[in-house]
PDB file of N, H, CA, C and O in Angstrom:
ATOM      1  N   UNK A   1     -10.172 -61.125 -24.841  1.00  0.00           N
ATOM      2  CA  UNK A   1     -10.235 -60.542 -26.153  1.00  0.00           C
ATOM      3  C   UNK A   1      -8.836 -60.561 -26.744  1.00  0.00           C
ATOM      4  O   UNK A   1      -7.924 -59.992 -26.144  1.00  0.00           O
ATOM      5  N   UNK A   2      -8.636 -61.163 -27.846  1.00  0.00           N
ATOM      6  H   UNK A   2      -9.378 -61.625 -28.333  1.00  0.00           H
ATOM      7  CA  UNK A   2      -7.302 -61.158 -28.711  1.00  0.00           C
ATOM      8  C   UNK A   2      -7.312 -59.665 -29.777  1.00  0.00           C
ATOM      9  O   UNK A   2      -8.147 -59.177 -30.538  1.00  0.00           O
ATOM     10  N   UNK A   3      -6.301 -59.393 -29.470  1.00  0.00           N
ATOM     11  H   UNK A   3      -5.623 -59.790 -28.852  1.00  0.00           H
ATOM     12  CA  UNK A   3      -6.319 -57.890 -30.483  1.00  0.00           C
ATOM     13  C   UNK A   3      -5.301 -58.626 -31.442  1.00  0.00           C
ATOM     14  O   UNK A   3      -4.476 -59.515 -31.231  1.00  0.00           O
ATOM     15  N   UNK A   4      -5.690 -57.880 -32.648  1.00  0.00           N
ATOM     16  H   UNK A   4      -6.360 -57.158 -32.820  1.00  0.00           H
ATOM     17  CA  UNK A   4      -5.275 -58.558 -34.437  1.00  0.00           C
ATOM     18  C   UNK A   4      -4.384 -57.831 -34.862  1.00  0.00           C
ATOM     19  O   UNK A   4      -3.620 -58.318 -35.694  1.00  0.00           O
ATOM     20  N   UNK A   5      -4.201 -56.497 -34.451  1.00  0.00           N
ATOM     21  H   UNK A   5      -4.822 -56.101 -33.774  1.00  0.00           H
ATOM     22  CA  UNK A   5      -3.011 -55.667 -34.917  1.00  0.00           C
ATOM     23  C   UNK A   5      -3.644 -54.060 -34.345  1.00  0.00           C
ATOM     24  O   UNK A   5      -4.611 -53.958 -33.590  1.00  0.00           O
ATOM     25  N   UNK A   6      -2.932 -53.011 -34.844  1.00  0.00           N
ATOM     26  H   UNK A   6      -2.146 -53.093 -35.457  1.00  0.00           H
ATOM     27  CA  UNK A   6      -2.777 -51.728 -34.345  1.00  0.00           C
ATOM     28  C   UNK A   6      -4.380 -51.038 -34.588  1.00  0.00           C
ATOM     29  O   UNK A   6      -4.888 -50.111 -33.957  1.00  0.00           O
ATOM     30  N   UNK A   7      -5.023 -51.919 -35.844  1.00  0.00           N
ATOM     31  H   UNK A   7      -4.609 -52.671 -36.356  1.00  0.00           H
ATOM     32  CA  UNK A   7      -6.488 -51.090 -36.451  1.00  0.00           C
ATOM     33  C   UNK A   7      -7.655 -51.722 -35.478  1.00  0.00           C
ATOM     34  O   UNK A   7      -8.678 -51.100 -35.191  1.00  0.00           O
ATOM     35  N   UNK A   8      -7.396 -52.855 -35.081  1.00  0.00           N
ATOM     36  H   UNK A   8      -6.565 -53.360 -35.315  1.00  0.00           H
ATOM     37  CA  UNK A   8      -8.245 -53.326 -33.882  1.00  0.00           C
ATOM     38  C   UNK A   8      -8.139 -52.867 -32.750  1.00  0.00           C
ATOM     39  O   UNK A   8      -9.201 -52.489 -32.255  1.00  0.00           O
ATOM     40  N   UNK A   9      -6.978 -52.725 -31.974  1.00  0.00           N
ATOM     41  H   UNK A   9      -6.116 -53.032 -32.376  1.00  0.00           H
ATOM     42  CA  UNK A   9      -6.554 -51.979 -30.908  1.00  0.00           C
ATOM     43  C   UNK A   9      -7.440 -50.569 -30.727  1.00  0.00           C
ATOM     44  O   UNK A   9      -8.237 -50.144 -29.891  1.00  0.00           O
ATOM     45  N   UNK A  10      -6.778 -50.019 -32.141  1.00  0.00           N
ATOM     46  H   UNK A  10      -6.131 -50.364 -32.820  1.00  0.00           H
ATOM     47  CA  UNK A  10      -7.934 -48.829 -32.080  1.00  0.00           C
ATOM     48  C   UNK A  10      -9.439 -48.468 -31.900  1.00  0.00           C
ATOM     49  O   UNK A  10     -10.008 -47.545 -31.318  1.00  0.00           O
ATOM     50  N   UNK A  11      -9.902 -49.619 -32.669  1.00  0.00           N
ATOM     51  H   UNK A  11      -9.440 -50.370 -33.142  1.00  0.00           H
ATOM     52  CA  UNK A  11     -11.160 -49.825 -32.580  1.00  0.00           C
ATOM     53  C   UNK A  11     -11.932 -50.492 -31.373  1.00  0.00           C
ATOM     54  O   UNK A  11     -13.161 -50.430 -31.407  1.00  0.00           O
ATOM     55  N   UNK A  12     -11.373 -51.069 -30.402  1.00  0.00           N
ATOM     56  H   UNK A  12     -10.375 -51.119 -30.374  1.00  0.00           H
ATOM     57  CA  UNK A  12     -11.370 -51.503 -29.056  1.00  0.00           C
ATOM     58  C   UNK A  12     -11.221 -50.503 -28.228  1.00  0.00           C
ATOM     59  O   UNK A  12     -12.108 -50.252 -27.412  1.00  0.00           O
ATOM     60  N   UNK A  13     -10.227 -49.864 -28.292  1.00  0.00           N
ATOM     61  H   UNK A  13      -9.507 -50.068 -28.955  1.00  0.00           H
ATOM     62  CA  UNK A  13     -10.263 -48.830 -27.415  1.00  0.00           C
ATOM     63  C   UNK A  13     -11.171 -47.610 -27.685  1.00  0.00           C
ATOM     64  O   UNK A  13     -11.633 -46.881 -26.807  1.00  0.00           O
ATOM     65  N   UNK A  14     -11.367 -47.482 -29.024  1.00  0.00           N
ATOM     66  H   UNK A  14     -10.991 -48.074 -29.737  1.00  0.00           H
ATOM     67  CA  UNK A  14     -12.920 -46.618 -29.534  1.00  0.00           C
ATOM     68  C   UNK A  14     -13.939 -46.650 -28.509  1.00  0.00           C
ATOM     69  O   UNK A  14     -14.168 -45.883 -27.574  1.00  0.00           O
ATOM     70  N   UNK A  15     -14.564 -47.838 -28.943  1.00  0.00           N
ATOM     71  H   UNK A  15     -14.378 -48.462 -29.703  1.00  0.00           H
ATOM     72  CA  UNK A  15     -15.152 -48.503 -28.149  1.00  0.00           C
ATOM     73  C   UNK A  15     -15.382 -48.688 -27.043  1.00  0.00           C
ATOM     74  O   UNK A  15     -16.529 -48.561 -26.614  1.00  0.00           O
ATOM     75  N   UNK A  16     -14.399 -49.026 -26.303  1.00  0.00           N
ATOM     76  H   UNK A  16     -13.468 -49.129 -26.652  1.00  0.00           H
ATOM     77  CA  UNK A  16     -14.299 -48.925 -24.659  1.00  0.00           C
ATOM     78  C   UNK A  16     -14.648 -47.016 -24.495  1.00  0.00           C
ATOM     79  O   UNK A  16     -15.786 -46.674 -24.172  1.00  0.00           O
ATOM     80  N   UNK A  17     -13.869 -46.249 -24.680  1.00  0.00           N
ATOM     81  H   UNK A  17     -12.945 -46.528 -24.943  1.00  0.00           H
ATOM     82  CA  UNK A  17     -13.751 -45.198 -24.472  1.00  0.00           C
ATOM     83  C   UNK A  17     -15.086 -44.596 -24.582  1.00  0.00           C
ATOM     84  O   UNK A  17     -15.370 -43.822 -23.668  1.00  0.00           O
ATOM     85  N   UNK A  18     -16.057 -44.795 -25.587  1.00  0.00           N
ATOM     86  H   UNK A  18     -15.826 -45.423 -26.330  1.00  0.00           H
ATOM     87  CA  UNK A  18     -17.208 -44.463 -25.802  1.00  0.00           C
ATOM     88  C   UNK A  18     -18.179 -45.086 -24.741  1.00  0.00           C
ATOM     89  O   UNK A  18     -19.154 -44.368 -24.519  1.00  0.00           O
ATOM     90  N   UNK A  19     -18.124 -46.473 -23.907  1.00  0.00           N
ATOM     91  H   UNK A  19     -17.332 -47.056 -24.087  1.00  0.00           H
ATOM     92  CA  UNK A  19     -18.634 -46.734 -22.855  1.00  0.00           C
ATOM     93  C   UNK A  19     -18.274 -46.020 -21.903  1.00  0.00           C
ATOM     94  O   UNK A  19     -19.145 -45.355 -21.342  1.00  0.00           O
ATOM     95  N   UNK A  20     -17.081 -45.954 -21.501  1.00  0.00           N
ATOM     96  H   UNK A  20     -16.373 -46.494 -21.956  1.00  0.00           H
ATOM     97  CA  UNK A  20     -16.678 -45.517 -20.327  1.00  0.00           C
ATOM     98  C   UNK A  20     -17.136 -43.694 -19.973  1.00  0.00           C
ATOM     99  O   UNK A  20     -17.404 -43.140 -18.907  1.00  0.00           O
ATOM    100  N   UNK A  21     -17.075 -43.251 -21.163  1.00  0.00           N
ATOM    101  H   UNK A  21     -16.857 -43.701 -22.029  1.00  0.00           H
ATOM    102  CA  UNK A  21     -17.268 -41.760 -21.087  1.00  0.00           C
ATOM    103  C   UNK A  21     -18.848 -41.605 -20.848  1.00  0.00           C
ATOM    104  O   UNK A  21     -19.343 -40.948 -19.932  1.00  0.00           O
ATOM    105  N   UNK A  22     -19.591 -42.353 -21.871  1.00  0.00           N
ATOM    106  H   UNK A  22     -19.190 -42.886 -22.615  1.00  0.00           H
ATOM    107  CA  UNK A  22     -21.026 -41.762 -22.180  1.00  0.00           C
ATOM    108  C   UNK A  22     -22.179 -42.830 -21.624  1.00  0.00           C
ATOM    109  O   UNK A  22     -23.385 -42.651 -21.789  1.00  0.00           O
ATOM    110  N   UNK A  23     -21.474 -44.206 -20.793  1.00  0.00           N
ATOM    111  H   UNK A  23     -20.494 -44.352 -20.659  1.00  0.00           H
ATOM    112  CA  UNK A  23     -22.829 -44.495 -20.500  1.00  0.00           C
ATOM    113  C   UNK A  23     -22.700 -45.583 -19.167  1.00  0.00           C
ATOM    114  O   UNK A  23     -23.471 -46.362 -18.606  1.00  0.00           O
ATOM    115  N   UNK A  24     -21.586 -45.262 -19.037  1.00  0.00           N
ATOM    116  H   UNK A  24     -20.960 -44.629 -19.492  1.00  0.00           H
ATOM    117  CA  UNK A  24     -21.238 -46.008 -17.285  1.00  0.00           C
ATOM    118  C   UNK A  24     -22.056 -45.697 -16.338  1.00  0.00           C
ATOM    119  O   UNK A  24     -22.676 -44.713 -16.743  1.00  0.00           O
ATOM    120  N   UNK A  25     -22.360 -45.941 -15.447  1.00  0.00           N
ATOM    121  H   UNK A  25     -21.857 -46.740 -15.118  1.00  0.00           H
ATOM    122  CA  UNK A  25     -22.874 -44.810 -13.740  1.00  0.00           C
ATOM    123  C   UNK A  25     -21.443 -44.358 -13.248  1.00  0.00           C
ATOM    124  O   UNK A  25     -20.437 -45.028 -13.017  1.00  0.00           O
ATOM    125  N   UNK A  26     -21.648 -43.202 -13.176  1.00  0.00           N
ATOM    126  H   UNK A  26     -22.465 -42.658 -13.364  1.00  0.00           H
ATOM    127  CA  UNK A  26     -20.579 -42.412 -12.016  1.00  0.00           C
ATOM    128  C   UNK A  26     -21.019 -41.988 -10.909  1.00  0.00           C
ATOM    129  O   UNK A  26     -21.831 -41.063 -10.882  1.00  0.00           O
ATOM    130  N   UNK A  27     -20.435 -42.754  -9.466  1.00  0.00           N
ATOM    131  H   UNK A  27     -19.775 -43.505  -9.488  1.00  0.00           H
ATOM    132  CA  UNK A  27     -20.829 -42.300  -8.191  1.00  0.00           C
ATOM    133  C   UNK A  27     -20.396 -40.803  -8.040  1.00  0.00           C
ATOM    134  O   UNK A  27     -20.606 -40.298  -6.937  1.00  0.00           O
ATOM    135  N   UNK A  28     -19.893 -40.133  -8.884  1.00  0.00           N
ATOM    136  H   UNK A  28     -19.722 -40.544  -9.779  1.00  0.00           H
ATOM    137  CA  UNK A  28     -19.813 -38.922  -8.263  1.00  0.00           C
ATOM    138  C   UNK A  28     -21.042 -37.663  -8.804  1.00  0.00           C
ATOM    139  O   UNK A  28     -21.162 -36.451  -8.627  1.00  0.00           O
ATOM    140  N   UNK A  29     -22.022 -39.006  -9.731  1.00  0.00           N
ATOM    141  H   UNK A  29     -21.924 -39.991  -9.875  1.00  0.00           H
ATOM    142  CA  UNK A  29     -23.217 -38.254 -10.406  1.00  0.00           C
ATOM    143  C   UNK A  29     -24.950 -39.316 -10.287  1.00  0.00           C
ATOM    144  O   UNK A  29     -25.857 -39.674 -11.038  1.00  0.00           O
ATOM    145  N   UNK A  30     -24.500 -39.447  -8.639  1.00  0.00           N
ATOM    146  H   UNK A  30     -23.764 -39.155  -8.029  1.00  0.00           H
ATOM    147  CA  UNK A  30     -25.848 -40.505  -8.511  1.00  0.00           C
ATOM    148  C   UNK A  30     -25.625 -41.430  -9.331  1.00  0.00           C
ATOM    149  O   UNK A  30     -26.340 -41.203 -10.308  1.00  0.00           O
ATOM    150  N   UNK A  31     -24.965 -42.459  -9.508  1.00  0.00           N
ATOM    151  H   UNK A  31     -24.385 -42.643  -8.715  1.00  0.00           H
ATOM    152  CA  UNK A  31     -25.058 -43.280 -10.292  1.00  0.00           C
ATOM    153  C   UNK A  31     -25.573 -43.017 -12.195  1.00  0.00           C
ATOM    154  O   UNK A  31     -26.038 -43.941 -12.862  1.00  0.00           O
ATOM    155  N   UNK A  32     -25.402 -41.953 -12.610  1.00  0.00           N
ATOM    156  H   UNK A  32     -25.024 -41.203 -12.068  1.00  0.00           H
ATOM    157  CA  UNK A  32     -26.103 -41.516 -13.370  1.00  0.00           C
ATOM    158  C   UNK A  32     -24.540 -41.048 -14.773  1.00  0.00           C
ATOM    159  O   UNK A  32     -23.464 -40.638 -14.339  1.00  0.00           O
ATOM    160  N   UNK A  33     -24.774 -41.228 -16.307  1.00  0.00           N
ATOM    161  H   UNK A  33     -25.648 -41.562 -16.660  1.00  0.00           H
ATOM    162  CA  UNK A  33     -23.642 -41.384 -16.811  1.00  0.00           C
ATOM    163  C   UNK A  33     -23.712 -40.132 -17.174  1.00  0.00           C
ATOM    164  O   UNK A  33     -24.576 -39.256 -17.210  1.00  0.00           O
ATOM    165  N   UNK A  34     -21.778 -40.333 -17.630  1.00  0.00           N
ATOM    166  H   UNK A  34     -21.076 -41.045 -17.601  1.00  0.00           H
ATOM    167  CA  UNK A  34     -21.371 -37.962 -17.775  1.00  0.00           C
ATOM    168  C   UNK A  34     -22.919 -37.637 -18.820  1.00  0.00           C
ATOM    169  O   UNK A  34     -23.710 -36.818 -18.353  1.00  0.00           O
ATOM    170  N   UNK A  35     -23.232 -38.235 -20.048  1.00  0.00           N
ATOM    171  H   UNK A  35     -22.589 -38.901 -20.427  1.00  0.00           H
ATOM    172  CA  UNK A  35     -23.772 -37.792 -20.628  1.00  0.00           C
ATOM    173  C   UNK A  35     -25.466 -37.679 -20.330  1.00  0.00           C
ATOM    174  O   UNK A  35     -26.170 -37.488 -21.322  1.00  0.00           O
ATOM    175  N   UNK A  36     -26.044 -37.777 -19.166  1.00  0.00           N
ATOM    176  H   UNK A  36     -25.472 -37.932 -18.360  1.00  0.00           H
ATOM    177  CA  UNK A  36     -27.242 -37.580 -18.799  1.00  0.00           C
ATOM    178  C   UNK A  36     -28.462 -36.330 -18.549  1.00  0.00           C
ATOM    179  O   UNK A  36     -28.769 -35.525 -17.671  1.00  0.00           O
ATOM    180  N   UNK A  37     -28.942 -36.757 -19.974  1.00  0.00           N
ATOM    181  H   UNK A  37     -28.692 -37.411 -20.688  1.00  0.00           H
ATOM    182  CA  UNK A  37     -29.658 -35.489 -19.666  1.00  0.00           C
ATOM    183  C   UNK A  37     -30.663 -34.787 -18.554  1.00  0.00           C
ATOM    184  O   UNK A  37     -31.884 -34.884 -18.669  1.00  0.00           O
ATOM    185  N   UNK A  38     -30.104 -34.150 -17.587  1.00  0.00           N
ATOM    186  H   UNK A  38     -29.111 -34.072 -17.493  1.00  0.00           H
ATOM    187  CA  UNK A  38     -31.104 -33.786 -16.193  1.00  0.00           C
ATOM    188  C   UNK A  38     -32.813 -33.576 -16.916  1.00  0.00           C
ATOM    189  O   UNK A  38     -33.882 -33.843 -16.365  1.00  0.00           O
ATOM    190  N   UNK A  39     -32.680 -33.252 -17.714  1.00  0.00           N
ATOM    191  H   UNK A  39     -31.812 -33.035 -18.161  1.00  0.00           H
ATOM    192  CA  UNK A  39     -34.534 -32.696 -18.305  1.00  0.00           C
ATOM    193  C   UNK A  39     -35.089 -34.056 -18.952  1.00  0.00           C
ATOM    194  O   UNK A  39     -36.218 -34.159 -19.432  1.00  0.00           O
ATOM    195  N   UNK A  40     -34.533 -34.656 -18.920  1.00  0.00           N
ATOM    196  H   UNK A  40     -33.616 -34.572 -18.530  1.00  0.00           H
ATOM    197  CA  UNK A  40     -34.925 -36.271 -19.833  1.00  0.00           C
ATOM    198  C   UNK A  40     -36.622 -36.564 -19.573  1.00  0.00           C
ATOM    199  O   UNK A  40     -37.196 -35.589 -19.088  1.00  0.00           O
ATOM    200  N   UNK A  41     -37.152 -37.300 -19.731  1.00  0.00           N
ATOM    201  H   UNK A  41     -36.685 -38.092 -20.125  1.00  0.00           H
ATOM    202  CA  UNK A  41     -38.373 -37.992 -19.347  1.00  0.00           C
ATOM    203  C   UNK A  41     -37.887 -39.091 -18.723  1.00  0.00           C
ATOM    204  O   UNK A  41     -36.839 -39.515 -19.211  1.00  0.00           O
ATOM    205  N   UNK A  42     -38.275 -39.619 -17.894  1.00  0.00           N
ATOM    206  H   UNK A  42     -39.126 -39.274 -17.498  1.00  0.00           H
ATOM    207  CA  UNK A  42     -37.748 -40.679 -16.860  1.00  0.00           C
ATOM    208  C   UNK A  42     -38.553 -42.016 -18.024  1.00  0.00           C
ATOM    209  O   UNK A  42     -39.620 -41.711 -18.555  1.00  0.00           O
ATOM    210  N   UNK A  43     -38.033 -43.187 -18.263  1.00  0.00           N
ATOM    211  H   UNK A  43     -37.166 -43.434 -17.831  1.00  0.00           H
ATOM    212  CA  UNK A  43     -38.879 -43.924 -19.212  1.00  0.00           C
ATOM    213  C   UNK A  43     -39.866 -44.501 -18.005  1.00  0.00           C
ATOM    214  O   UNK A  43     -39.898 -43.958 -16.901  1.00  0.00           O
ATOM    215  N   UNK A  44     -40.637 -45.622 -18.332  1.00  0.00           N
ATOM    216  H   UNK A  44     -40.611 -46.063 -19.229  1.00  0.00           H
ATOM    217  CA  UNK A  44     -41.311 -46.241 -17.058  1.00  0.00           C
ATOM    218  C   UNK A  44     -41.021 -47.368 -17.300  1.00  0.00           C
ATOM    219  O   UNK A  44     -40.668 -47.831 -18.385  1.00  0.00           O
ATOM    220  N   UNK A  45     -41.205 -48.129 -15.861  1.00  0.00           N
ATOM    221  H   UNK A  45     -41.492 -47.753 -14.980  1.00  0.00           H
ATOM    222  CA  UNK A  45     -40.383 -49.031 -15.097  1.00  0.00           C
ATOM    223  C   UNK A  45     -40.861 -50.747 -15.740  1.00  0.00           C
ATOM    224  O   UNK A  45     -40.164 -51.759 -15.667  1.00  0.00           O
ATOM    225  N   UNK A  46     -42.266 -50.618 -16.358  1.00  0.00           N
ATOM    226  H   UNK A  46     -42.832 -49.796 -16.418  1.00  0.00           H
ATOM    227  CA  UNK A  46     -42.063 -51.470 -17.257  1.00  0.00           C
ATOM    228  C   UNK A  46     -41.578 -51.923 -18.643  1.00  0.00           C
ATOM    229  O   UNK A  46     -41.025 -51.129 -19.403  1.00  0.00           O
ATOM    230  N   UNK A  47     -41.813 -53.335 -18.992  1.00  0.00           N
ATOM    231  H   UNK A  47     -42.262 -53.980 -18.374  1.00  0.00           H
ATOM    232  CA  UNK A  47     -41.606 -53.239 -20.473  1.00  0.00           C
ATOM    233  C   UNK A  47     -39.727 -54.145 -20.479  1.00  0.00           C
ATOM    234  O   UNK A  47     -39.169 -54.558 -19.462  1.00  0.00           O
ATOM    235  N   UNK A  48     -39.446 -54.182 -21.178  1.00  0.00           N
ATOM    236  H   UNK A  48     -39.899 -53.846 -22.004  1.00  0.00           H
ATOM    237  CA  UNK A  48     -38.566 -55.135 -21.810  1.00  0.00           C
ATOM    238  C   UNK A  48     -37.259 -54.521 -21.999  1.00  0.00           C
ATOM    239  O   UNK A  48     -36.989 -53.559 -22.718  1.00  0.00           O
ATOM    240  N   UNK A  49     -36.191 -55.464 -20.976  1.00  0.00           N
ATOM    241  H   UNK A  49     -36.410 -56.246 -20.392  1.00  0.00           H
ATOM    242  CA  UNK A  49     -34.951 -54.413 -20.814  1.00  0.00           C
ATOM    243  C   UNK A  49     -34.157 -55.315 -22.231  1.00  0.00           C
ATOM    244  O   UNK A  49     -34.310 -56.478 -22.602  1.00  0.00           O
ATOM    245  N   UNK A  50     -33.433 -54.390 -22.683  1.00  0.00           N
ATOM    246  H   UNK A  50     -33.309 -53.445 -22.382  1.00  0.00           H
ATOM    247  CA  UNK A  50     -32.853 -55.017 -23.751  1.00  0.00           C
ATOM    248  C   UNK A  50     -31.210 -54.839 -23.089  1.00  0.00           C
ATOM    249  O   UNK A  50     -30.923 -54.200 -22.077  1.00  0.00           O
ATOM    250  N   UNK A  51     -30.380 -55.505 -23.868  1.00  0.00           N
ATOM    251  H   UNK A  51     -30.613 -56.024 -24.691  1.00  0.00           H
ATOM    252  CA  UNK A  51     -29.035 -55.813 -23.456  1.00  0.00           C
ATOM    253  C   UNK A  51     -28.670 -55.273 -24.629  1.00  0.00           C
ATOM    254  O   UNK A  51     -29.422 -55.389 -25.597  1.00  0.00           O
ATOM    255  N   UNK A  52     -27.093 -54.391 -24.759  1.00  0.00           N
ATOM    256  H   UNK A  52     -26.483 -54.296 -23.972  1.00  0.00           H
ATOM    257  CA  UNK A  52     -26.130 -54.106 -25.889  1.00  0.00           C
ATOM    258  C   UNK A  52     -24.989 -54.520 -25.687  1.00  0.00           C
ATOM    259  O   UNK A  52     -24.327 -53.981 -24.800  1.00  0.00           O
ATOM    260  N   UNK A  53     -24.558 -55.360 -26.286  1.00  0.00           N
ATOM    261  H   UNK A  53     -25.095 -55.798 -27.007  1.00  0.00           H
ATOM    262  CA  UNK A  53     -23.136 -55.692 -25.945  1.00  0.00           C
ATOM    263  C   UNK A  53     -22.086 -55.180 -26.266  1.00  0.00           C
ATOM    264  O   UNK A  53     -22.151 -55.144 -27.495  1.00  0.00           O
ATOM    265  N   UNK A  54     -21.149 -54.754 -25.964  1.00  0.00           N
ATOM    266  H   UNK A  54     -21.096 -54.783 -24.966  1.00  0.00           H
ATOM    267  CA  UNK A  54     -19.918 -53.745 -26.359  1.00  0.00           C
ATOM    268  C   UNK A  54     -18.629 -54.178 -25.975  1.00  0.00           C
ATOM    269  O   UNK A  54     -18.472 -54.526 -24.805  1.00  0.00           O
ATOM    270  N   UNK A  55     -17.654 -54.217 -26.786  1.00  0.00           N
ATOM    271  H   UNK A  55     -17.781 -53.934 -27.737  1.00  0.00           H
ATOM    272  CA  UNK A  55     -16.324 -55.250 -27.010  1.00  0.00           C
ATOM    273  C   UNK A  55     -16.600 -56.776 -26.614  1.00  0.00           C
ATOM    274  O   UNK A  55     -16.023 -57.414 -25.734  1.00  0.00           O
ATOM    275  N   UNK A  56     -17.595 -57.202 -27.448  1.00  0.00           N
ATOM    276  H   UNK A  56     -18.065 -56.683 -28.163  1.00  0.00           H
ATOM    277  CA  UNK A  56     -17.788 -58.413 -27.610  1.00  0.00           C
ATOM    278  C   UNK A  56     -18.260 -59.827 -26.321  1.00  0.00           C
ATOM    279  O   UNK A  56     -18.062 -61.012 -26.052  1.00  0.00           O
ATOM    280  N   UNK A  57     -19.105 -58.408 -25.817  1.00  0.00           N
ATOM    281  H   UNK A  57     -19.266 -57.446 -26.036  1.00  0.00           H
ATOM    282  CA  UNK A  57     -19.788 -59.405 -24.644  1.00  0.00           C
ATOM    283  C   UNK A  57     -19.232 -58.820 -23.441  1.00  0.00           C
ATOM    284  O   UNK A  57     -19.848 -58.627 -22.393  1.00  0.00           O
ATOM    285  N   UNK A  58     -17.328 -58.401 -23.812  1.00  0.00           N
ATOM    286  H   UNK A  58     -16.827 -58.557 -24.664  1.00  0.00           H
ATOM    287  CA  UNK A  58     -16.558 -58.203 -22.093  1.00  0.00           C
ATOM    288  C   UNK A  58     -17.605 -57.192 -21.020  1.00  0.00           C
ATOM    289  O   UNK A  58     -17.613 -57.228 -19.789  1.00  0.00           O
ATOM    290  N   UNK A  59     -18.509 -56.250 -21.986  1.00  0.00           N
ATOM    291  H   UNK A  59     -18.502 -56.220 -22.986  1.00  0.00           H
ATOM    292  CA  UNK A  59     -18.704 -55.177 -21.040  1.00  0.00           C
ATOM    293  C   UNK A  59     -20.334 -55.267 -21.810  1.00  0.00           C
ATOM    294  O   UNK A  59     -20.279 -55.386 -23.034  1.00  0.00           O
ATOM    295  N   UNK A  60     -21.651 -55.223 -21.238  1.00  0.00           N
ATOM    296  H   UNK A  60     -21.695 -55.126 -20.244  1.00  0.00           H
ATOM    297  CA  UNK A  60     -23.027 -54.857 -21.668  1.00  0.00           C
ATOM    298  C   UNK A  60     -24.069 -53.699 -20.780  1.00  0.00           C
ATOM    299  O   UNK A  60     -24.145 -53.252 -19.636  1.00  0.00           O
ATOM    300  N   UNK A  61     -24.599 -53.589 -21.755  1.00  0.00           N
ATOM    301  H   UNK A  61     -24.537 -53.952 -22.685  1.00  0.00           H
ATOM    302  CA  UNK A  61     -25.621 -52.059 -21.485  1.00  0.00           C
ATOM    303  C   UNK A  61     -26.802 -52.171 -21.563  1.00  0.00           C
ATOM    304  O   UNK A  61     -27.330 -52.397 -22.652  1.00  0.00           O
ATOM    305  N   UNK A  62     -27.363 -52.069 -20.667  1.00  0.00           N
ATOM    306  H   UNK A  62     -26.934 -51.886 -19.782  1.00  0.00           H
ATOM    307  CA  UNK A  62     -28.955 -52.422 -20.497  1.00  0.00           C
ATOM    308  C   UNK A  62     -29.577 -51.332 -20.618  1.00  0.00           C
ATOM    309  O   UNK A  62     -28.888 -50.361 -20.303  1.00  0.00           O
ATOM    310  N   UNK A  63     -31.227 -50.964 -21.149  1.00  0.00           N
ATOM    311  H   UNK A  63     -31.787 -51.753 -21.404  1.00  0.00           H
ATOM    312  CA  UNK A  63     -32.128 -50.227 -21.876  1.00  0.00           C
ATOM    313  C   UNK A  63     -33.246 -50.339 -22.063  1.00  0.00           C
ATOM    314  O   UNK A  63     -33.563 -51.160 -22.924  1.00  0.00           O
ATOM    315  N   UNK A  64     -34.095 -49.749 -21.515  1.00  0.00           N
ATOM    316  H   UNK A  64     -33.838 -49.081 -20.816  1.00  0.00           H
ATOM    317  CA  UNK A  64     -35.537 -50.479 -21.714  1.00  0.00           C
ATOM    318  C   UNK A  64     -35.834 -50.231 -23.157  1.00  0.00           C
ATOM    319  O   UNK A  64     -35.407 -49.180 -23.635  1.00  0.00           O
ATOM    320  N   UNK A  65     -36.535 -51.087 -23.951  1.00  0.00           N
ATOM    321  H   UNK A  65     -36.881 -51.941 -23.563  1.00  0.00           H
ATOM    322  CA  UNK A  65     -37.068 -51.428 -24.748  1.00  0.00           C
ATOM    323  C   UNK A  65     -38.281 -50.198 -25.362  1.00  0.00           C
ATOM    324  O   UNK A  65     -39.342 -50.060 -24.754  1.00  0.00           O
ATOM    325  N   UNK A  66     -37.976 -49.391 -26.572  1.00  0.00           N
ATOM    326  H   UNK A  66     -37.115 -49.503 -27.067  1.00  0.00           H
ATOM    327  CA  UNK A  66     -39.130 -48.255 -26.732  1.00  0.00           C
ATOM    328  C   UNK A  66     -40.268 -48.982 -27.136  1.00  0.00           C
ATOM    329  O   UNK A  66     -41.331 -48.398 -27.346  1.00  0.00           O
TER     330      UNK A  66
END
C-alpha cells in the first residue's frame, strides 16, 4: 500500500484500527472479537459467506450473508 500524504495515513490507520479493535479473533476471547456480543443469536452455518475488504484487499472479513 502506497500512502499519498498525512490525510491518507490517517485514513489507513482509521481503518486498520477499526479492524483490529472491533472485528479480529482474540485468543484471549475464544477466538471471538473485543466487540462480541455474548447474547447474540448464533447465525446458521449455512448460506453464503461474503468477503469485506479493508485497506484495500491487505486485510478481509468474512460474514455470512443475511
Amino acid at each position: 500500500m502506497l500512502i499519498y500524504g498525512e490525510r491518507h495515513l490517517r485514513s489507513a490507520l482509521t481503518e486498520y484500527a477499526a479492524h483490529y479493535n472491533g472485528h479480529r479473533p482474540h485468543q484471549s476471547r475464544a477466538q471471538r472479537p473485543p466487540d462480541h456480543d455474548e447474547q447474540a443469536v448464533v447465525p446458521p452455518l449455512e448460506g453464503r459467506v461474503e468477503r469485506r475488504r479493508v485497506l484495500g484487499g491487505l486485510i478481509n472479513e468474512y460474514h455470512r450473508a443475511a
